[in-house]
C-alpha positions in Angstrom: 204.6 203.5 85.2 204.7 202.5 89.0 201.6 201.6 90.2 200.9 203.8 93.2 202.0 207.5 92.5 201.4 210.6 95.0 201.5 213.9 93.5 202.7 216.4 96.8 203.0 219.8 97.0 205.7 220.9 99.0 205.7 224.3 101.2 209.0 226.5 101.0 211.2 225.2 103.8 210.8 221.7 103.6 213.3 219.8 103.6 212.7 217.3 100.9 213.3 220.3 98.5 217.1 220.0 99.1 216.9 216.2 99.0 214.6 215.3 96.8 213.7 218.7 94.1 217.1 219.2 94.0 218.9 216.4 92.6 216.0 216.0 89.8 216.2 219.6 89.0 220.0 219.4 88.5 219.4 216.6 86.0 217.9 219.3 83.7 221.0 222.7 85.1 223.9 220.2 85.4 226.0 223.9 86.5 223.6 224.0 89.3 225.6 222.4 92.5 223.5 221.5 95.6 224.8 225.0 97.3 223.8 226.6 94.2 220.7 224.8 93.9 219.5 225.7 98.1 220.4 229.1 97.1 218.0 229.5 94.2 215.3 227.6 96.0 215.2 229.7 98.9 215.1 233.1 96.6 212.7 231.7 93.9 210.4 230.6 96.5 210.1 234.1 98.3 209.0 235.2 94.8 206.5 232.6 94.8 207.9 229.4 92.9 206.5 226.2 94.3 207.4 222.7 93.9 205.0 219.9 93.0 206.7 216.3 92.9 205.7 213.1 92.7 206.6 210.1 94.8 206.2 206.4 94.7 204.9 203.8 97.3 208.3 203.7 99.1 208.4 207.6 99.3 211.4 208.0 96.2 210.8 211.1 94.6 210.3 210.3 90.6 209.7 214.0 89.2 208.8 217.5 90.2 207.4 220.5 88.3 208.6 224.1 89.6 205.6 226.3 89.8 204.2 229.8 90.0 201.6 232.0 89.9 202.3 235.2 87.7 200.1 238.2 86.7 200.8 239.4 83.5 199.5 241.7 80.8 198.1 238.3 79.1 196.1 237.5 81.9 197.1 235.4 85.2 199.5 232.5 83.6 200.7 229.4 86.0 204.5 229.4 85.0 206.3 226.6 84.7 209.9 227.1 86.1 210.8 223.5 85.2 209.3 220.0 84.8 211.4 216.9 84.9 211.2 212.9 85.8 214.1 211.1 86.8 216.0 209.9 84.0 215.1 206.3 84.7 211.9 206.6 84.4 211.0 209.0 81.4 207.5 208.2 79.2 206.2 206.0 82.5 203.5 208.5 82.8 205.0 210.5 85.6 205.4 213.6 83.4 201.9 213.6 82.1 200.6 213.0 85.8 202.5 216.3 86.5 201.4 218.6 83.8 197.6 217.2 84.6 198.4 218.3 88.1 199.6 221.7 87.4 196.4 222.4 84.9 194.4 221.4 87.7 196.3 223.9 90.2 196.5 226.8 87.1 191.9 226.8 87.0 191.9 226.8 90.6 194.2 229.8 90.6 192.3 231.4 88.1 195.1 231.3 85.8 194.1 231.6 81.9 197.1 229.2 80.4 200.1 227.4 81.7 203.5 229.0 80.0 206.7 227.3 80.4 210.1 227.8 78.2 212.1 225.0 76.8 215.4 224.9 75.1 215.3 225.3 71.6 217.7 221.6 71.3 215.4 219.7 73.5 213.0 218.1 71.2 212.0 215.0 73.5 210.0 217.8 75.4 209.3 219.8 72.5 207.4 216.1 71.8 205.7 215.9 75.3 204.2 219.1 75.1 202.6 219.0 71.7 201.3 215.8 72.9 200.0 217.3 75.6 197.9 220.2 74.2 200.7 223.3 74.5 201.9 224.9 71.6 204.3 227.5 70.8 202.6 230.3 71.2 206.1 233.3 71.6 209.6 233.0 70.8 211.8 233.9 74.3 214.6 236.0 73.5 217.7 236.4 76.1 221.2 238.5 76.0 223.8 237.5 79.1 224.7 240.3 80.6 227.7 239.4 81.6 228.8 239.1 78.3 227.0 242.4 77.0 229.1 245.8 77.0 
């Protein structure tokens, strides 16, 4: 892992969103373009998404975790939107500094777990979070509308 690491959390507006959330998070939503991406980020962040990423020494952004806070019938959950490290980088650490990060932020909030979704094909994650301490705890069912008389 690099040595010096700096976890940041970044307010809605900034700019190092567009160029530094952005081209990480389209790693993991390849369809995502950059308009597509500045579009989502400004909507997801009025309904309370945050981003938490982490930078080295010479200010390179090597991963982010999308964030937010979420009352729901099972208690106050931090959600987790999406977590990813640069591709280069993956199991130097930078993932597990995230997630330690966002159970920090989910006690302070008063949240009583963190919940994220992954796909059902992605088993290198499916690995990190067992690791990790989560465990599948629902199934997440979807229907596209689009396609859906």
């Amino acid at each position: 892992m690099t040595t010096s690491v700096t976890l940041r959390r970044l307010p809605a507006g900034d700019p190092r969103i567009g160029s530094d959330v952005g081209p990480l998070i389209r790693t993991l939503r390849p369809a995502l373009d950059a308009d597509g991406f500045a579009r989502f980020s400004a909507e997801a962040q009025a309904q309370g998404l945050e981003f938490t990423a982490a930078y080295d020494e010479s200010g390179r952004c090597l991963g982010v975790a999308g964030h937010r806070a979420l009352a729901t019938s099972r208690g106050r959950v931090l959600f987790v939107d999406d977590l990813v490290t640069d591709p280069a980088l993956r199991s130097g650490g930078i993932g597990e500094r995230l997630l330690d990060e966002l159970k920090s932020l989910a006690r302070a909030l008063d949240c009583v777990r963190i919940e994220l979704d992954s796909g059902v094909t992605n088993q290198r994650a499916h690995r990190f979070y067992h690791r990790h301490g989560l465990t599948i705890t629902a199934l997440h069912f979807a229907v596209d509308t689009a396609e859906t008389p």
